[in-house]
C-alpha angles and dihedrals in degrees: 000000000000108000104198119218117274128201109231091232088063094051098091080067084056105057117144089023132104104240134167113230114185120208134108139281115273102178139340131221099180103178139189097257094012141049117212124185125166102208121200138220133181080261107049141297135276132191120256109206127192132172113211118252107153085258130140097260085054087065105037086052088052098054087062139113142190114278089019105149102231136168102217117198126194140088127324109227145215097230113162086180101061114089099212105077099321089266138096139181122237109204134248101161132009122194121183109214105179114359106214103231116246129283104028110232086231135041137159105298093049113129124229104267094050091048083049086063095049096034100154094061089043097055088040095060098041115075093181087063088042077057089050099067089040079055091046092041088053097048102050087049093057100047080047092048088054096038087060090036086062083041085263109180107212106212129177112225125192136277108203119070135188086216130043109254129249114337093001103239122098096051145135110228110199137180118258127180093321090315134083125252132172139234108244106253078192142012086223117111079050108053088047084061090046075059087048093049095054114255101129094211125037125184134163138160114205143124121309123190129213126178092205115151089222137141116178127124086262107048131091130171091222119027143162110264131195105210124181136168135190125206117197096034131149107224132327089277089082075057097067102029077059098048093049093048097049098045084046093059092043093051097053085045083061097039088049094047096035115010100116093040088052089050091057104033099039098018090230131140107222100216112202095229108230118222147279095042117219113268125198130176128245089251101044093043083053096042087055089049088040095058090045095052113278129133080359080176089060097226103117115110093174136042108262110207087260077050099045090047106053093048095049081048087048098044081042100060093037091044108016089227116133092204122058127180115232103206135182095039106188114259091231079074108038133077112270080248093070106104115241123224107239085230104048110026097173086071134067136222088245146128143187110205103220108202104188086334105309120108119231109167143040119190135158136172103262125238101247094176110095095206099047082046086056096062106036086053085051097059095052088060091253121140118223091224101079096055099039091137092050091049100040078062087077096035089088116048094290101173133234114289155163147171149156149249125229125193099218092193083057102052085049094055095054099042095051091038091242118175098214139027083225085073096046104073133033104259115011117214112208145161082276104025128085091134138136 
């Protein structure tokens, strides 16, 4: 008789039946009378209990160990006593499919380097992580299901360039056929031809680059970016109105799928952000640190971390809103392509959207106007040459436009209350990280 596979979270519908489940082996209590395993699946974990009695199934338990990949068959149990579901198996059949070989490189008290190395195992004994990636699934589904909602097209733009983006620093060179090419730090330059190429509304989410000699907890050298761009708007407020709504959206999505599994895996509350979210210029966010304390020698042009923190603790007191809009970056900081206002070029139309203190997007309208891009180029010392293809894209009636880019690693890392970007993706790539 063919037993077919069972999840250990549908047992409790197969009481009284002989059923196989297949998962690992999470521990083992092998007495002197009695055999214990607790066996794991990719939705939870049930008791195997077996009373000794010299019979095939003694022996196979006892050739365990801990991570062996088995297919147990028996019946599945009433048990009030277990803890685990109230349920266990009592076996019928065991088969060892893979036996995990003894000691295991990892165990509880590893610290994070040493479970990046073994990551697989790491993400394989750790339920809350396998809930990570269901977070992560969710959440990119939602922002998807609102981009095509607006008539979003999701392209998917290259990643390797002849030119460095944008300034030029901050990139991987790399050999190519004798020549050199670059790994894209941005799909940006891209998705604005894609405006120039018609499609009103242009959204992707792939890999972005960055050869940045970082190590903070929220730096990576390669990372997921959401990436959209809006042609026809009317200012880079239709940007941000864009961005809220659609993380809005995305975030319910994950409160209404996982709420109550983040709550007890993470111990954090998912709050649905209401909308508008608070926005604050540059100069009013700096006036507000300067007057607590921050930057008391005036010289900061940016937010430094210490900087993004206290004003989104201080938006969030006056509003109670966890995210904040930064707006009216300086130019002296900003890419040539940030549009300008006409009556206060030193500025950009520009934001940084601060979620508790970390910031996870940067978006901006976009200059469309090729004379006005060549000088502002210019006056970042950059030659035109270099980025003919980019320019030639305004040469011919490309529209107003702007859009955003969203670190995914680091939105994770906020709404589950992660400590490092390490822990919010499935293999981090860092200045000292190519492995596994």
């Amino acid at each position: 008789m063919i037993h077919s596979r069972v999840h250990v979270s549908d047992l409790r519908e197969h009481v009284g039946r002989s059923i196989s489940v297949c998962g690992w082996v999470n521990t083992l209590r092998l007495q002197s009378t009695m055999q214990f395993v607790i066996v794991r699946d990719s939705t939870g974990m049930v008791q195997v209990t077996h009373k000794r009695n010299d019979g095939p199934v003694e022996a196979q338990l006892e050739a365990l160990t801990p991570e062996s990949a088995f297919k147990i068959t028996g019946r599945v149990v009433d048990a009030a006593q277990v803890k685990l579901g109230g349920l266990e198996i009592v076996p019928e059949a065991v088969e060892v499919l893979n036996p995990a070989a003894t000691p295991l490189p990892i165990d509880d008290r590893t610290g994070l380097e040493q479970r990046m190395d073994w990551r697989f195992l790491d993400v394989r004994r750790r339920p809350a992580t396998q809930l990570m990636f269901a977070v992560q699934t969710t959440l990119e589904q939602g922002m998807r299901e609102y981009a095509y909602a607006q008539g979003a097209t999701e392209m998917h733009t290259p990643k390797l360039m002849g030119i460095a983006s944008e300034s030029g620093a901050e990139v991987f060179k790399l050999g190519y056929f004798g020549g050199s090419a670059y790994l894209a730090q941005s799909p940006q330059f891209f998705k604005q031809m894609a405006i120039s190429a018609g499609v009103d509304k242009v959204f992707e989410i792939g890999p972005v680059f960055r050869a940045e000699p970082s190590f903070t907890s929220r730096h990576a050298t390669e990372f997921t970016g959401v990436d959209v761009e809006l042609a026809w708007i009317d200012g880079v407020e239709d940007v941000m109105a864009f961005e809220e709504q659609m993380l809005a959206h995305a975030i319910a999505k994950v409160a209404d799928t996982h709420g109550g599994a983040i709550a007890e895996r993470f111990g954090v509350e998912v709050t649905v952000p209401t909308t508008p979210f608070p926005r604050i210029t540059m100069a009013e966010a700096q006036k507000i640190l300067r007057e607590s304390g921050w930057d008391r020698a005036g010289v900061k042009e940016d937010l430094d971390p210490e900087g993004e923190w206290s004003i989104s603790a201080h938006i969030q007191q006056a509003t109670g809103h966890e995210f904040a809009f930064i707006t009216h970056y300086p130019a002296s900081i900003r890419p040539f392509y940030h549009m300008r206002p006409a009556d206060d070029p030193g500025v950009t139309l520009s934001f940084d959207l601060l979620w508790k203190g970390l910031e996870v997007t940067t978006g901006a309208q976009r200059e469309h106007r090729y004379d006005v891009l060549l000088q502002q180029a210019a006056e970042k010392g950059m030659s035109p040459e270099p980025m003919r293809d980019y320019l030639n894209a305004f040469r011919y009636g490309c529209p107003p436009h702007g859009g955003l880019g969203m670190g995914l690693g680091r939105v994770l890392m906020v709404l589950l209350g992660l400590d490092s970007i390490r822990e919010a993706g499935f293999l981090f790539r860092g200045p000292n990280r190519l492995t596994p």
